[in-house]
C-alpha angles and dihedrals in degrees: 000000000000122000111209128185119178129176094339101331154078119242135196106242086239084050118104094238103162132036125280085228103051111128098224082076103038099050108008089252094154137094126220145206132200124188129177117246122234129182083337100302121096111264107235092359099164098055084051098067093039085059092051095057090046088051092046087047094054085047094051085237120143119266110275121248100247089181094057088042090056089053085050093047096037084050095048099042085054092053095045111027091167106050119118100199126059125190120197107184120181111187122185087243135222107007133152126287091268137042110294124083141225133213126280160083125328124240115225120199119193120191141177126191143160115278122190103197115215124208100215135049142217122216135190118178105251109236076211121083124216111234105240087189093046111130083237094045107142097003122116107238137176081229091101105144090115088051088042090051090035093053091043093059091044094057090044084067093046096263129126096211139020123214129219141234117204125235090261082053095259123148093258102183130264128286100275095006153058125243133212123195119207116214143155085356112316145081107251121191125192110259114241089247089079082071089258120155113263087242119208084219096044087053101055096041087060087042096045089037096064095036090066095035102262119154099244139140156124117295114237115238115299088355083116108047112187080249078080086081093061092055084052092045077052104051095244095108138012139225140209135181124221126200146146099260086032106045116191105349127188113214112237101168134034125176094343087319126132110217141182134254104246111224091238090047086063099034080059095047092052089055094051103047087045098049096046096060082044099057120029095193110007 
């Protein structure tokens, strides 16, 4: 069952809640959040909504109203003490049929579902490339038809996420998480300069990696070239996908190939998992 609170009040998923006309259904001109939910409070949440007004900044967007987004997430978490997923979208509002927007006031969406988290993963290459130039690189938007397509195709083969390659032939990220590559003995993750989202989960893990002496850190530029995926396909590397609703995922399975768990890939998912029940909102 999905809890939804929008602009002061709480809404049945089947109710008209928003306008035919706003413009974060029109033309995709919103920006989203989505935290994990533990013993009925938002895991990190903190970092979540720094990262939405970075997201509506880069979008040229106003500065969301946190206060109203804390009624919206103190309402839904009430209603639904037991979810796992919460969604905060934030949309420009009512706005003409085409691109340009007029002036007013933001609509702000609030949900709360179930989540199972999974603890592996299972990956398929994209034939589609993330833009690393692109005016919405790195920002968390509610435009999501080329994750919606990308995702498609990778379920077709049997997969639950497709990873992208960016336009320089870089490994980029998938379509709603981060990936690390261990090799030679460390954790690797792509630099945000392949146009790859600056993930909540990618950051701690960095953060709570080195913290317990894992070897783990960003790639430089071009340092993880999308070849990377067939040395994983071989044996001779891992993966693993990190995201909010994921957590830290180790890949078992890449383009109809059984793969491994890499020590460090546990190791990693073992921090994680410990230090988010240890710190709420770190």
């Amino acid at each position: 069952m999905t809890v939804i609170w929008t602009e002061g009040r709480m809404v049945a998923p089947d109710e008209a809640a928003l306008s035919a006309v706003d413009h974060g259904i029109t033309v995709g001109d919103g920006v989203f959040e989505t935290c994990a939910v533990l013993d009925g409070q938002a895991f990190a949440l903190t970092r979540h909504l720094a990262r939405l007004e970075r997201s509506a900044s880069g979008m040229g967007m106003a500065r969301p109203d946190l206060q109203k987004v804390h009624d919206g997430v103190a309402a839904v978490l009430a209603a639904a003490p037991d979810a796992g997923r919460l969604r905060i979208t934030v949309t420009d509002g009512v706005g003409p049929l085409g691109s340009g927007r007029s002036v007013g006031p933001q609509t702000v969406v609030v949900a709360a579902s179930a989540a199972v988290v999974v603890p592996i993963g299972r990956a398929a290459r994209s034939p589609w490339t993330r833009n690393e130039r692109s005016a919405v690189a790195g920002l968390k938007t509610t435009s999501y038809a080329e994750n919606v397509v990308a995702l498609a195709n990778a379920i077709k083969k049997g997969a639950d996420e497709s990873v992208f390659a960016n336009t320089k032939g870089d490994l980029c990220e998938g379509t709603g998480s981060n990936v690390f590559i261990e090799l030679d003995g460390e954790l690797v993750t792509p630099p945000l300069s392949s146009g790859c989202l600056a993930g909540i989960t990618r950051e701690l893990l960095l953060e709570w990696g080195t913290e317990e002496g894992l070897p783990v850190r960003e790639a430089k530029d071009g340092e993880l070239p999308f070849s990377v995926l067939d040395q994983v396909a071989a044996g001779e590397a891992r993966m693993l996908l990190t995201g909010s609703v994921r957590n830290v995922q180790p890949t078992v399975w890449l383009d109809g190939v059984d793969l491994p768990i890499g020590e460090l890939s546990a190791a990693a998912r073992d921090v994680f998992e410990r230090f988010m029940r240890e710190r709420l909102d770190p």
